[in-house]
LOZAPA-156725 format. One line per field, with one value per residue: residue number from 1; chain; x, y, z of N, C-alpha, C in turn. Coordinates in steps of 0.05 Angstrom, whole numbers, m for minus. Example, Ala and Ser with C-alpha at 12.3 -4.5 7.8 and 13.67 -1.06 7.14 Angstrom:
# LOZAPA-156725
seq 1:2
mol A:A
n_xx 264:257
n_yy m114:m45
n_zz 156:142
ca_xx 246:273
ca_yy m90:m21
ca_zz 156:143
c_xx 264:258
c_yy m66:1
c_zz 156:157
This chain:
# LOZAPA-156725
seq 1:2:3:4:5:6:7:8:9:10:11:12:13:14:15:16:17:18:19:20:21:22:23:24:25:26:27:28:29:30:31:32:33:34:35:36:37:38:39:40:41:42:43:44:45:46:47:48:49:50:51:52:53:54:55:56:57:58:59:60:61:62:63:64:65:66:67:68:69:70:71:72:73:74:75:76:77:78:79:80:81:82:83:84:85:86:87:88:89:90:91:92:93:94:95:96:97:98:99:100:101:102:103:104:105:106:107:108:109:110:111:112:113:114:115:116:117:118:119:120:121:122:123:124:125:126:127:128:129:130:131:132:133:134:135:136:137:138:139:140:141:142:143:144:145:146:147:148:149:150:151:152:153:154:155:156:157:158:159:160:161:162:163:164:165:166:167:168:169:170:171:172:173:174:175:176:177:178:179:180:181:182:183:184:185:186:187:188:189:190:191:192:193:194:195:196:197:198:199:200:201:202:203:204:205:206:207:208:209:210:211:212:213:214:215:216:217:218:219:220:221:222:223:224:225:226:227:228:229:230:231:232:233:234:235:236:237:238:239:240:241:242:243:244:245:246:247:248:249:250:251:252:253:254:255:256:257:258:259:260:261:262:263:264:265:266:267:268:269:270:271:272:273:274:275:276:277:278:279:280:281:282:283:284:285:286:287:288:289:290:291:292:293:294:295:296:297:298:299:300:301:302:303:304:305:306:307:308:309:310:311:312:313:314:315:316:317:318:319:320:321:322:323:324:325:326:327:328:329:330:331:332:333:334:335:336:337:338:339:340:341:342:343:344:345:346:347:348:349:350:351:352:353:354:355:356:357:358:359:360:361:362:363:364:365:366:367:368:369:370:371:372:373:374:375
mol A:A:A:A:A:A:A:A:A:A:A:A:A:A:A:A:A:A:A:A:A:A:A:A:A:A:A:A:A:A:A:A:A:A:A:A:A:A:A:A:A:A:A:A:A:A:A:A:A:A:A:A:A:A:A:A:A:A:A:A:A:A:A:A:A:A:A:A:A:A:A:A:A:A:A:A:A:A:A:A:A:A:A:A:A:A:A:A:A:A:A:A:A:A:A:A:A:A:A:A:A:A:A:A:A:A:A:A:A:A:A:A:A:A:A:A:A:A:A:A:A:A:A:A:A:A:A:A:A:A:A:A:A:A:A:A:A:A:A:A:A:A:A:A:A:A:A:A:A:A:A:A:A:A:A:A:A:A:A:A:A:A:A:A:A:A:A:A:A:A:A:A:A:A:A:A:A:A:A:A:A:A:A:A:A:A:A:A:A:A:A:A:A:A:A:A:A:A:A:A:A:A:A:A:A:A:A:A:A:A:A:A:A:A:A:A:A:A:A:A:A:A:A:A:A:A:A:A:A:A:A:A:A:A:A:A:A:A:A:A:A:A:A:A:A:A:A:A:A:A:A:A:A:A:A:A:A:A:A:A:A:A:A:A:A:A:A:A:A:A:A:A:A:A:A:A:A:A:A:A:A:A:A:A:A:A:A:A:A:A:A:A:A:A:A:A:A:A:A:A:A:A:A:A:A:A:A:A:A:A:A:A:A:A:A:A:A:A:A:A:A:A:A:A:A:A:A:A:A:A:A:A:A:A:A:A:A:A:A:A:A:A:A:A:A:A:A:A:A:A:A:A:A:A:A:A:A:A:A:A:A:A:A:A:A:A:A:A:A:A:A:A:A:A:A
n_xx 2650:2603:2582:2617:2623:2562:2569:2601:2563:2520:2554:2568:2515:2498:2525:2536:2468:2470:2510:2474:2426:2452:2430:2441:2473:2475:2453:2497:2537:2539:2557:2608:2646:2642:2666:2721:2729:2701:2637:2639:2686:2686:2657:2683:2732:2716:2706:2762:2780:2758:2761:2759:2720:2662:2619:2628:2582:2562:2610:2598:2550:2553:2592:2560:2525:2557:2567:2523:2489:2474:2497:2488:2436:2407:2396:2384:2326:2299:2311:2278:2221:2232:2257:2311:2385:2402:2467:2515:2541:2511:2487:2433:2422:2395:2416:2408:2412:2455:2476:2457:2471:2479:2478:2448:2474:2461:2401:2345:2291:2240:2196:2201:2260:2278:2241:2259:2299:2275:2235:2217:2167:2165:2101:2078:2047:1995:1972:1925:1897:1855:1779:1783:1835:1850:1816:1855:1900:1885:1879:1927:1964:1947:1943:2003:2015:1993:2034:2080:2107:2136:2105:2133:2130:2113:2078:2042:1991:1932:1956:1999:1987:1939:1960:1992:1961:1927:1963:1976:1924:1913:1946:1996:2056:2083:2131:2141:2168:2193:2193:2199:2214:2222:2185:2147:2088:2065:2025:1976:1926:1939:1941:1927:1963:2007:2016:1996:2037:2081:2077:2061:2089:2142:2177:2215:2273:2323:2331:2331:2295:2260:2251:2213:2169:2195:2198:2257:2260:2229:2248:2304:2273:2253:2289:2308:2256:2255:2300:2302:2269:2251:2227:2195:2127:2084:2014:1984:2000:2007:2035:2075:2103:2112:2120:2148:2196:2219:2214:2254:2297:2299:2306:2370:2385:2382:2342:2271:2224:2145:2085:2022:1971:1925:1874:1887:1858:1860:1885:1910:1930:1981:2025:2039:2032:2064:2110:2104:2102:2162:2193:2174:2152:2089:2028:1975:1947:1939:1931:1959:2007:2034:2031:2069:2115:2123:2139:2185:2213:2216:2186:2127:2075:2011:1952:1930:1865:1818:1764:1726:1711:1663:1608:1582:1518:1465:1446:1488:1525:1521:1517:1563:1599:1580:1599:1646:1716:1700:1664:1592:1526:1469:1418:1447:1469:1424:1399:1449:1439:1393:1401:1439:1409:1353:1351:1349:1315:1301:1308:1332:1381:1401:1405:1446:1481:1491:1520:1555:1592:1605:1616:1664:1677:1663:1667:1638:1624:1609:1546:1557:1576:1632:1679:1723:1765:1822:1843
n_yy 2482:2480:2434:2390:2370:2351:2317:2285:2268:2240:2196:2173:2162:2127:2081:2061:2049:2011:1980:1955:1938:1888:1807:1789:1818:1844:1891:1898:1870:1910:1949:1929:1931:1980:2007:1989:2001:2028:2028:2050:2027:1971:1963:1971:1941:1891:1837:1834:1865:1863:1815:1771:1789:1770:1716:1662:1660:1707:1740:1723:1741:1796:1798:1780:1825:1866:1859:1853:1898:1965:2018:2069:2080:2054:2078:2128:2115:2112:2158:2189:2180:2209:2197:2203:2191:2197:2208:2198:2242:2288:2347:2343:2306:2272:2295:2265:2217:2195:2198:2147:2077:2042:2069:2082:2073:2101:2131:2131:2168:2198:2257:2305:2326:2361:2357:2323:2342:2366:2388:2331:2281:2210:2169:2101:2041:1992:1954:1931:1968:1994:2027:2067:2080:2084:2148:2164:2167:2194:2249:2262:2264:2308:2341:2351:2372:2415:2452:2446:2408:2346:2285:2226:2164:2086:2075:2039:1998:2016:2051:2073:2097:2126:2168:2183:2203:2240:2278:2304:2327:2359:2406:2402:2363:2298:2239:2181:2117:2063:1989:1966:1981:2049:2047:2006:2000:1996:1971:1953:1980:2019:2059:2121:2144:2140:2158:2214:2224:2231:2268:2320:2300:2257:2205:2153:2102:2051:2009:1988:2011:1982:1938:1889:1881:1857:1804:1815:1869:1901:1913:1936:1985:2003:2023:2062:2101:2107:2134:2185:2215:2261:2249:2188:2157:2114:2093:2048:1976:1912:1866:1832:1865:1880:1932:1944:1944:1981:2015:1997:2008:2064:2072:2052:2085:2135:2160:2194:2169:2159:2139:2120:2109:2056:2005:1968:1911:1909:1879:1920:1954:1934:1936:1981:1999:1971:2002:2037:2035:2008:2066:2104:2163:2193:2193:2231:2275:2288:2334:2368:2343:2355:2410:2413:2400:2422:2475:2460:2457:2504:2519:2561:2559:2549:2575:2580:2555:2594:2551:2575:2624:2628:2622:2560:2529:2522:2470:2451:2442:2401:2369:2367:2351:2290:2276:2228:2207:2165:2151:2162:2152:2190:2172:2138:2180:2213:2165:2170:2216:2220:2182:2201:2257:2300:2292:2305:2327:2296:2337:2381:2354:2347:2404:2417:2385:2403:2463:2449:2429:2460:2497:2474:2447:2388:2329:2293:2233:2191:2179:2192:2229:2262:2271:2328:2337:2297:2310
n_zz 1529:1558:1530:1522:1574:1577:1549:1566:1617:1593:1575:1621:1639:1603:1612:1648:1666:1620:1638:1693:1665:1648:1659:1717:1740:1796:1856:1894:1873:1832:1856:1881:1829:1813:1848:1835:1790:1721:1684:1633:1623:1624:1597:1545:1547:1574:1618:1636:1677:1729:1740:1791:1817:1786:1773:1739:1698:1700:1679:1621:1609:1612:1573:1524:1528:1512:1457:1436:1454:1448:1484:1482:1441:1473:1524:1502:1489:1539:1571:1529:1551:1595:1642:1688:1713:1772:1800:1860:1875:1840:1847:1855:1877:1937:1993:2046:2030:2015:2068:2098:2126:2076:2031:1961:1898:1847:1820:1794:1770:1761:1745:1785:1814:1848:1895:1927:1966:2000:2067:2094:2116:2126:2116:2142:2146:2150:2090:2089:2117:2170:2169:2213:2205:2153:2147:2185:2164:2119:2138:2168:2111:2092:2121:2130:2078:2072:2105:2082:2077:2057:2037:2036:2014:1998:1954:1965:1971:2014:2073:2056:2004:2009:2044:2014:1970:1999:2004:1950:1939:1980:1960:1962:1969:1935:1952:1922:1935:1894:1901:1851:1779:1752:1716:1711:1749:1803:1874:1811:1814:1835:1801:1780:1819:1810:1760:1771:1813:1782:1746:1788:1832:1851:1828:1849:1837:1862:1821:1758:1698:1682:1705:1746:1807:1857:1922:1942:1934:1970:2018:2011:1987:2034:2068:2033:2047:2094:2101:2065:2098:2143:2188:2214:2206:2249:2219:2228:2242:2250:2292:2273:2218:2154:2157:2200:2180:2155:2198:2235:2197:2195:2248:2252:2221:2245:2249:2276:2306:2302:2319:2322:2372:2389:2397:2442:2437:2385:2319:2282:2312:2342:2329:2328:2385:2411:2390:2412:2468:2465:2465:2421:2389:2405:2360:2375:2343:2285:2259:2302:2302:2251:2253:2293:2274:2226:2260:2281:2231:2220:2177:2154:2138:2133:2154:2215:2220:2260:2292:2336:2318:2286:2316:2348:2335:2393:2385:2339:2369:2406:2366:2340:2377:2387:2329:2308:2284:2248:2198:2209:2202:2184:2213:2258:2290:2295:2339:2367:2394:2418:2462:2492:2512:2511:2458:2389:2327:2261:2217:2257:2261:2203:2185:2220:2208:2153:2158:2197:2165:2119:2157:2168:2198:2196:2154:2101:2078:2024:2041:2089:2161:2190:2235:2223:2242:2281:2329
ca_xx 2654:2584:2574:2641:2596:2536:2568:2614:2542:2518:2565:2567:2491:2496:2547:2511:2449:2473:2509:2451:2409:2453:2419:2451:2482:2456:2468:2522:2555:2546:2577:2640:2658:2649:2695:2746:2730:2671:2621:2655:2722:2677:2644:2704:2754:2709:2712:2786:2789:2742:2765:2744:2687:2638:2620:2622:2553:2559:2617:2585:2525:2565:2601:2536:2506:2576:2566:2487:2477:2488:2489:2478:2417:2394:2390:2370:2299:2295:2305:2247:2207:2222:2271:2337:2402:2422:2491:2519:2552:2496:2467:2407:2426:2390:2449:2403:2414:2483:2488:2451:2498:2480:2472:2442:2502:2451:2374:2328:2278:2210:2188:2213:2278:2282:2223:2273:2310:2255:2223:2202:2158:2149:2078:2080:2030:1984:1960:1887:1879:1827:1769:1795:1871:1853:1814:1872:1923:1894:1882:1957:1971:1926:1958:2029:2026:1985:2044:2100:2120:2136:2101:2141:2117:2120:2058:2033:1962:1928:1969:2013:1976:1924:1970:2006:1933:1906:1976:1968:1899:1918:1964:2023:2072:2093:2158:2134:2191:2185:2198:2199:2236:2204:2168:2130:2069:2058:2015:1969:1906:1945:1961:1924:1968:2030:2009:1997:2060:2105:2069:2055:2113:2168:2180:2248:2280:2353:2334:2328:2268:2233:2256:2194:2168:2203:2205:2273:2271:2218:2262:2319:2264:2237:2307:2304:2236:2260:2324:2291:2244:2262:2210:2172:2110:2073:1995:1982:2025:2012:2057:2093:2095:2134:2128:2173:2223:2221:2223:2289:2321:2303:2324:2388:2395:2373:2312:2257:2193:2120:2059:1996:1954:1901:1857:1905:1845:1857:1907:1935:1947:1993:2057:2043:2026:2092:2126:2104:2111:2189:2194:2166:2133:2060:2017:1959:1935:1953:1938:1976:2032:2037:2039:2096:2137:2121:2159:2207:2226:2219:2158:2098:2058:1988:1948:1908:1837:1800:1739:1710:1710:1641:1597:1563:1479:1463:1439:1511:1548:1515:1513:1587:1611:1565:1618:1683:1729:1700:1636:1568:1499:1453:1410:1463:1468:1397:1397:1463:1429:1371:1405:1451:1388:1324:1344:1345:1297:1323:1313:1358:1404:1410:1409:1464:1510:1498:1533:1589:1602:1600:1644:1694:1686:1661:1671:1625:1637:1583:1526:1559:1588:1652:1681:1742:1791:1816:1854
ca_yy 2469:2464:2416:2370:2358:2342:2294:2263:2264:2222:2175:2162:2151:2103:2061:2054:2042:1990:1951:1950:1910:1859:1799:1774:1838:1856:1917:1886:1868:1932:1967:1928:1939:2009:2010:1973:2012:2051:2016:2054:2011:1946:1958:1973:1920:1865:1829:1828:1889:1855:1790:1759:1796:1755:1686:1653:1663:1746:1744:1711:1751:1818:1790:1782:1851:1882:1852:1863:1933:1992:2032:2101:2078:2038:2096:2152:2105:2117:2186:2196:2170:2227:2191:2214:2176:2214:2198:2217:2271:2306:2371:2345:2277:2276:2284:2243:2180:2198:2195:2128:2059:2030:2091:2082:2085:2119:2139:2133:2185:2198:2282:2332:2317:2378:2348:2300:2351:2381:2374:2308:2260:2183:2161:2086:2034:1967:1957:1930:1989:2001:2058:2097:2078:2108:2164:2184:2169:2218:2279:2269:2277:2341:2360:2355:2384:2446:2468:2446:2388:2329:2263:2196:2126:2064:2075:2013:2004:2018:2077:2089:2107:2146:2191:2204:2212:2258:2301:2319:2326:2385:2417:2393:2334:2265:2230:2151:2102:2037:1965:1957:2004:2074:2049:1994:2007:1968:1945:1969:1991:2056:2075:2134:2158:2125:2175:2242:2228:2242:2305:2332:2303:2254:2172:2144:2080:2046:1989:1994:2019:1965:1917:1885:1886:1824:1812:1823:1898:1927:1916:1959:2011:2012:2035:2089:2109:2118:2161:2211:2225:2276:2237:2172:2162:2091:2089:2029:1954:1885:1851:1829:1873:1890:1964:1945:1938:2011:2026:1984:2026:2090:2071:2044:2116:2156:2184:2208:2154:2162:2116:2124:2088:2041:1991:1939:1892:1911:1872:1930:1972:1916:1941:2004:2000:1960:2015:2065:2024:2023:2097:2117:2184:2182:2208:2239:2282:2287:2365:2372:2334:2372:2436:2415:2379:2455:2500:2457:2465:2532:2530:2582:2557:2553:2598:2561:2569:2595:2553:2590:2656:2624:2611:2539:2537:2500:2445:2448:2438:2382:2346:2362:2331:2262:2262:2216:2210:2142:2165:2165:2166:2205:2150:2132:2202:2213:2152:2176:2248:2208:2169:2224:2268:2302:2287:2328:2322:2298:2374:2398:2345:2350:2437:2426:2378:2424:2476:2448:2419:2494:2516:2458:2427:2367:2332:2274:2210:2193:2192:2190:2250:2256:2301:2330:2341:2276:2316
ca_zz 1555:1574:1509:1536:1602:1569:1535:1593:1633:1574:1573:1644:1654:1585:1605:1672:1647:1606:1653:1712:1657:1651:1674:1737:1763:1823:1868:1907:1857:1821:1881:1870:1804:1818:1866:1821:1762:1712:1671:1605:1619:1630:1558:1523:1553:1573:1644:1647:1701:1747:1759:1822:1829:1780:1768:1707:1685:1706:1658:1590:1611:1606:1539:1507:1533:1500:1440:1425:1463:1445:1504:1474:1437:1499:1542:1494:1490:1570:1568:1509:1570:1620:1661:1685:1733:1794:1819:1893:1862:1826:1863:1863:1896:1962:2020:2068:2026:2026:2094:2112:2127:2049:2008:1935:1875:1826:1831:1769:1777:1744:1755:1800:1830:1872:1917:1943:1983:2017:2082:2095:2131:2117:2131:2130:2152:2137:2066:2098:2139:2177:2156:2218:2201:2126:2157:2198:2146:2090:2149:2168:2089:2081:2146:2127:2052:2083:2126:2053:2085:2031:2039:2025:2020:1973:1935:1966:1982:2044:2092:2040:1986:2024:2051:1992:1953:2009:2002:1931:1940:1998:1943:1967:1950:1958:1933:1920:1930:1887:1898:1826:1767:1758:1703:1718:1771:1832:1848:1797:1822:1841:1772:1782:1836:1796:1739:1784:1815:1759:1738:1808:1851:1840:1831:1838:1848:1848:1797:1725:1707:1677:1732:1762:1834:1873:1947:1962:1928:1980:2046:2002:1985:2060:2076:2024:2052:2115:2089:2054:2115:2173:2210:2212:2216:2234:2224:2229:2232:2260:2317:2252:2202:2135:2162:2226:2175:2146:2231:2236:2186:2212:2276:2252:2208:2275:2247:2298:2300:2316:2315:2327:2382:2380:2420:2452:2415:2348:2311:2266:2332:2364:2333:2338:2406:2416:2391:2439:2497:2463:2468:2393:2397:2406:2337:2378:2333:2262:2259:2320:2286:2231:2260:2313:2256:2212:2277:2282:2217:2212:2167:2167:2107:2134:2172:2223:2223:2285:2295:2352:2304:2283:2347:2337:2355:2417:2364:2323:2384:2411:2333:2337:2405:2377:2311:2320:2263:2235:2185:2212:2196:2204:2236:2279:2299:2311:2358:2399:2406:2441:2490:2511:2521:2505:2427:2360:2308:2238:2208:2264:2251:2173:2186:2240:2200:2136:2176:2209:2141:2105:2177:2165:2225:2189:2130:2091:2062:2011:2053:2116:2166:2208:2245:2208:2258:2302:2357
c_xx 2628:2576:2589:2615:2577:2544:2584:2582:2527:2522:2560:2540:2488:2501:2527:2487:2445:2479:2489:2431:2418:2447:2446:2467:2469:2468:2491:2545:2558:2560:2610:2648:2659:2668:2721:2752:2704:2660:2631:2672:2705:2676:2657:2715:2747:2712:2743:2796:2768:2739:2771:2723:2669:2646:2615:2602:2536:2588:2605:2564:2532:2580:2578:2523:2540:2573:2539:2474:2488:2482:2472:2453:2393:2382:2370:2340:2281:2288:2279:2227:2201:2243:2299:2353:2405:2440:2497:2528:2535:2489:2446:2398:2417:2412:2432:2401:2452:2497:2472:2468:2501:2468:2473:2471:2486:2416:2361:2305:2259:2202:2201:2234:2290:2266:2239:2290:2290:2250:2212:2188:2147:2118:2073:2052:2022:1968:1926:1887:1853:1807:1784:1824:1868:1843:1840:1897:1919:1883:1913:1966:1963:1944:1989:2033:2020:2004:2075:2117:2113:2126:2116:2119:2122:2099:2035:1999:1958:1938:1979:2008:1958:1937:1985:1985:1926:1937:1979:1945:1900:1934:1985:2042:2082:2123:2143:2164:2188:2200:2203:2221:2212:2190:2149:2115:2067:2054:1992:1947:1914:1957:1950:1944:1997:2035:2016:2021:2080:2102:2077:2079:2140:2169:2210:2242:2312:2356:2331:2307:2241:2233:2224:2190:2182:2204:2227:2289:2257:2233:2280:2304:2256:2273:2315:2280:2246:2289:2319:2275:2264:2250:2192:2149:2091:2040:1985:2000:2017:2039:2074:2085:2118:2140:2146:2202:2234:2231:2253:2304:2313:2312:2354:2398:2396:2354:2295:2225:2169:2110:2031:1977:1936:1895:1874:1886:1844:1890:1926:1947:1968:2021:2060:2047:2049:2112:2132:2111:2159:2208:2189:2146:2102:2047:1988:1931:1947:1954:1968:2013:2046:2049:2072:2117:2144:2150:2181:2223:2229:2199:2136:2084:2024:1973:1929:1880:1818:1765:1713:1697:1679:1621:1575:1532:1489:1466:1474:1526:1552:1517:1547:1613:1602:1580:1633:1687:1721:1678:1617:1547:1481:1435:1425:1474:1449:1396:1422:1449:1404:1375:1418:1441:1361:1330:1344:1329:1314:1318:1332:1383:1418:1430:1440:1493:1516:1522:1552:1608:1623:1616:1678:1703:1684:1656:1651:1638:1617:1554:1525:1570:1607:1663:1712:1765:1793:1834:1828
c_yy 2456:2432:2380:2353:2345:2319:2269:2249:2241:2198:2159:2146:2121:2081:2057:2043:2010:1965:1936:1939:1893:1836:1793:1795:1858:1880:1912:1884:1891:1947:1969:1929:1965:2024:2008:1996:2021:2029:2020:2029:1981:1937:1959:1956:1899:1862:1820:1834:1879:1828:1785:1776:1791:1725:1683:1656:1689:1753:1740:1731:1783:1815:1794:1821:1870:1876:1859:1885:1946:2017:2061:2103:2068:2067:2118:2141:2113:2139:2195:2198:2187:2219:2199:2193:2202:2201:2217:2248:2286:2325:2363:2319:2276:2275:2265:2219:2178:2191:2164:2105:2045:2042:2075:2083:2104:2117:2139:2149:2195:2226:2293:2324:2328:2370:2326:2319:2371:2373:2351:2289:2234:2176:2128:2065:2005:1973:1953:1943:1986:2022:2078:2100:2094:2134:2188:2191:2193:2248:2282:2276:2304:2360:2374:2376:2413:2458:2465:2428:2355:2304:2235:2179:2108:2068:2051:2018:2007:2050:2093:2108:2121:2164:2205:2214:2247:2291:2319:2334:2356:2409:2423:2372:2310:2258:2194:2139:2078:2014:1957:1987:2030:2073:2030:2003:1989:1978:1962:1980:2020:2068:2105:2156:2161:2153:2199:2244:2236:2262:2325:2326:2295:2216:2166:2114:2069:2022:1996:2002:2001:1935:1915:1880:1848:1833:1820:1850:1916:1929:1934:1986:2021:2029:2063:2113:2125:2140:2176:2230:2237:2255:2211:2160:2132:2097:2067:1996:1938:1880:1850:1846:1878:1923:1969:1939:1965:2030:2023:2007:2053:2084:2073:2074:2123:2175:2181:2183:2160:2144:2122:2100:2083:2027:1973:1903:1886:1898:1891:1954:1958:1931:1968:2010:1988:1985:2042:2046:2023:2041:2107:2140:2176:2196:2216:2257:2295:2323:2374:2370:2345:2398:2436:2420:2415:2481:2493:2457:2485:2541:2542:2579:2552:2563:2579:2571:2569:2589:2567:2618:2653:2612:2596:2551:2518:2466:2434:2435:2408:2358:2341:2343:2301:2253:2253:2217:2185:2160:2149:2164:2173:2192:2151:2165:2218:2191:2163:2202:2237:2200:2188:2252:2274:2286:2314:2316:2320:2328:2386:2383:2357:2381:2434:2414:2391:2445:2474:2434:2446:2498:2491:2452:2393:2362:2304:2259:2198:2195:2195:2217:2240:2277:2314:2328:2321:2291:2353
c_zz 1564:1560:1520:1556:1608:1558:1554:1616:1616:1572:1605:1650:1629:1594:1638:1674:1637:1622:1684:1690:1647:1672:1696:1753:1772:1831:1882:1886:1838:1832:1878:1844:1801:1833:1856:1791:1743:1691:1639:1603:1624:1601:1528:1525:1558:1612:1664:1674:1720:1748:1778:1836:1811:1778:1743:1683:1681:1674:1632:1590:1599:1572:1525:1509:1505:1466:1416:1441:1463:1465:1494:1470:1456:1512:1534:1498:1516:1573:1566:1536:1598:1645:1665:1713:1748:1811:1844:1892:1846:1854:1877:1871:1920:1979:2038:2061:2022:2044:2109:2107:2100:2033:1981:1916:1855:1847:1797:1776:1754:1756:1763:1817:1850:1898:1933:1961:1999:2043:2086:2114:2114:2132:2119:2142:2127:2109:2065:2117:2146:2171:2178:2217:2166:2129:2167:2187:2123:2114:2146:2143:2078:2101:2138:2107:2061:2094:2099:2068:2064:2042:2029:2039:2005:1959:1938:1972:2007:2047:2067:2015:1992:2032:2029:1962:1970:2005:1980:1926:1961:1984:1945:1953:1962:1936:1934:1910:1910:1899:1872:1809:1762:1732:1693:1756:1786:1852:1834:1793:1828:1814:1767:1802:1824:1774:1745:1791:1806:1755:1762:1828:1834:1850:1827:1855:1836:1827:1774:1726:1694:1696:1747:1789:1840:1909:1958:1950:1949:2009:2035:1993:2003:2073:2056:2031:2073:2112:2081:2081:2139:2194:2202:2218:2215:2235:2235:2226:2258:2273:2289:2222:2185:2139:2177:2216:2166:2182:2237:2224:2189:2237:2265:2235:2223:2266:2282:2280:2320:2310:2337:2343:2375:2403:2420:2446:2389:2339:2302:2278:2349:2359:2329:2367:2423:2423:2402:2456:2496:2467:2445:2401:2400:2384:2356:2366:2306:2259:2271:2318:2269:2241:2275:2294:2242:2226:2276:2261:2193:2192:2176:2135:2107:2156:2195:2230:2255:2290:2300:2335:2295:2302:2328:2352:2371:2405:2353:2339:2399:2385:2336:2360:2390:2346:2322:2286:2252:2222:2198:2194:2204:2236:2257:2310:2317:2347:2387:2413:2422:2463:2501:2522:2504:2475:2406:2340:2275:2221:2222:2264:2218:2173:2196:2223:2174:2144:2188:2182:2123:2126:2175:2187:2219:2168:2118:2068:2048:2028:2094:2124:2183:2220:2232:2224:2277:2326:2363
């Protein structure tokens, strides 16, 4: 019996498989033929059973693929590779893409496919962040994984990839959506994160998997972004942004959105700052965030640490008020501890930021300091 199964599961993802890389059929059009009838009965019979749903040039295209691929052997190649299909009907099918208005037909999936039903928050944002928009993007990721709350994103540069760097990096996890198939990288400066991902979390996407990045695949992965996620989360995003499109479709799902203010001067706080004035939660403080996001769903996965339990010096306390969350130097440090009074000497500077370094109040960026915590 179980053998039967294995082999109907087989066939199904082949024949599937097969006909999502014929050129010219799209997801739309994959939809309907599915509706009409199974990718087996396409490959055996031809385009008879699905006339009036291609054009001339989707038929010949499918003739040829029936003719010169062999599905079986096609797929087994994929496999070798680590990859697996998840249909709506698998177990381990996420239900919250289930339930959004243009649910996925399959999922190609690279790692851990249980991390897709987990807790989740999207953390999405501008690709030219700013240092304190990447700052605040990889606390919120340290923040989230600490409490076993799953990170999504696209893998993109900027927000997205910072938060889903700083969440592995907390010893937590991220799920990375693609624009492209789950086995080409994009874009490819993150192939480091591209890499970890598979081991450590989990990469999926609904195209083939050697399907390359195009523009009109990342508006259908910003609506998988936002489906996976309990919550969304914007860092950062211009008056016009490709992130306000990942917003749209959480709205239009009924997820729960936040965003994080900024200076009503800075360009890549405008649409954030929009989207509070909207009613989008406010991201105040990414700890803070974390933790809420944690009770409310029922998680108790990290203990929180009580500063005070270590009484700062007079010196510490004063070094520590004069951090903000952008990195410092010392210099710069020296000079504010002057104008805001008598002054500290660079020995009780260095001593003092040693120390809150070692208490984990603050954390350094090659030769700069910051203060670790932005709320």
């Amino acid at each position: 019996m179980g053998e039967l199964k294995e082999k109907e599961r087989m066939e199904k993802e082949a024949y599937y498989y097969w006909l999502d890389t014929v050129p010219g059929i799209g997801r739309l059009t994959m939809k309907r033929i599915l509706e009409k009838t199974d990718p087996k009965e396409v490959y055996e019979q031809g385009t008879g059973l699905i006339e009036g749903i291609l054009k001339e040039g989707q038929k010949k295209a499918i003739e040829e693929f029936r003719q010169k691929k062999d599905p079986y052997k096609e797929w087994i190649k994929i496999k070798e590779k680590g990859i697996r299909l998840l249909f709506p009907k698998d177990q381990q099918f996420p239900q919250k893409l289930k339930d959004i208005p243009d649910p996925p037909t399959a999922l190609y999936i690279k790692g851990k496919a249980e991390y897709l039903r987990t807790p989740t928050a999207a953390v999405v944002g501008a690709r030219n962040c700013s240092a304190y928009g990447a700052l605040a993007a990889k606390e919120l990721g340290r923040e989230l994984a600490e409490r076993g709350i799953t990170v999504v994103s696209g893998l993109a540069r900027g927000i997205d990839g910072i938060s889903q760097w700083a969440a592995l990096e907390g010893g937590g996890v991220s799920v990375g959506v693609l624009g492209s198939g789950v086995e080409i990288c994009y874009p490819p400066e993150n192939r480091p994160l591209y890499e970890r991902l598979q081991k450590e979390g989990c990469l999926l996407s609904e195209s083939s998997p050697h399907t390359g990045p195009r523009a009109g695949l990342f508006p259908l992965r910003n609506r998988l972004i936002s489906g996976l996620a309990d919550v969304v989360v914007v860092m950062e995003a211009k008056e016009k942004s490709g992130t306000l499109i990942t917003v749209d479709m959480a709205l239009e799902q009924g997820k729960e959105v936040y965003a994080m203010p900024g200076r009503i001067t800075d360009s890549l706080s405008t649409g954030c700052n929009r989207l509070i004035g909207q009613g989008a939660g406010v991201l105040l403080s990414p700890r803070e965030f974390a933790g809420q996001m944690a009770a409310q769903l029922g998680l108790d996965k990290k203990e929180e640490k009580k500063e005070e339990e270590t009484e700062m010096t007079a010196e510490e306390k004063i070094i520590y008020q004069l951090l903000e969350p952008l990195p410092m130097s010392v210099e710069e440090i020296l000079q504010k501890a002057k104008a805001d009074g008598p002054g500290l000497t660079p020995g009780q500077v260095m001593e003092g930021l040693m120390n809150l370094v070692m208490a984990g109040r603050a954390c350094t960026h090659e030769q700069y300091f910051y203060r670790k915590h932005f709320g």
